[in-house]
N, C-alpha and C positions, 0 to 999 in steps of 0.2 A: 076854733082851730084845735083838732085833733093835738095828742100828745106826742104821735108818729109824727104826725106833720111837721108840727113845731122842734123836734130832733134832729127830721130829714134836712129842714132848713138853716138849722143851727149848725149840722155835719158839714154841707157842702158851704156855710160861711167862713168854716174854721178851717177848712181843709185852701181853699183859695187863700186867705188868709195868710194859712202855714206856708203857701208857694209865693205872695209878694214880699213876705216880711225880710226877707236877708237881701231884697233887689237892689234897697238904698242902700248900705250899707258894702254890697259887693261893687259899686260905681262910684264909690266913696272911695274904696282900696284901688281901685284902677283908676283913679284920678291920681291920688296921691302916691301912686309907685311908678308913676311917668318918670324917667331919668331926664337930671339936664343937663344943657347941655356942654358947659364949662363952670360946673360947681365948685364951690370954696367949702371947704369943711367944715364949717358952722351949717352951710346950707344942707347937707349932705349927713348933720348929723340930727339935724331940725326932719331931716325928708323920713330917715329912719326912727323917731321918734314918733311922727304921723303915721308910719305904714306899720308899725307895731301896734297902735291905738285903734288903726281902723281895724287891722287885723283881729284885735280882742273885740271889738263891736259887731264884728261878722261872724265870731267863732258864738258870742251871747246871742244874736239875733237869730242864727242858725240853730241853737238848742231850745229856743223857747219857740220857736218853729218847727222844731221836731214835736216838744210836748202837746201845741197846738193840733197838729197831723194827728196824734194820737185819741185825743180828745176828740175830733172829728171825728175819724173812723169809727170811736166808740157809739158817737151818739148817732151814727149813720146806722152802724150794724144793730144797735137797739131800733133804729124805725124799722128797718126791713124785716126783722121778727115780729117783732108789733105787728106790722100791717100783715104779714103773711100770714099769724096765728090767727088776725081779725078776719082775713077773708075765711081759713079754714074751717070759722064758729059759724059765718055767715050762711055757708053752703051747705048745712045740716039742718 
């Protein structure tokens, strides 16, 4: 396996990757920011201590999903040079 190839594959692992990573985490905060429906204030302050928590696991899970994307894209746009420069050598 080529060096492009093995980039190309690794680009488009990171990049999917970078789009499932914050799924759990956002169905996490929308589970746990359901209101109910005749809460007592211990419940109510237990509900806002969970929706801040998930909240911080979404806000982590979304930035190490950005730096994912980015890593992706890089080692994407390194294959697409790669192979492009490789056919260019070829056709001479």
């Amino acid at each position: 396996m080529s060096r492009a190839r093995l980039a190309l594959t690794a680009g488009v692992l990171l990049l999917v990757a970078s789009c499932m990573l914050p799924c759990l985490p956002f169905l996490d905060l929308s589970g746990v920011s359901m209101p109910y429906q005749d809460p007592t204030p211990e419940m109510l302050e237990k509900q806002a201590a969970d929706v801040a928590a998930a909240e911080h696991r979404l806000t982590v899970h979304t930035a190490i999903a950005g730096a994912l994307a980015l890593i992706g894209l890089a080692a994407f746009s390194y294959a697409w040079k790669h192979r492009r420069s490789r056919k260019t050598d070829h056709e001479f």
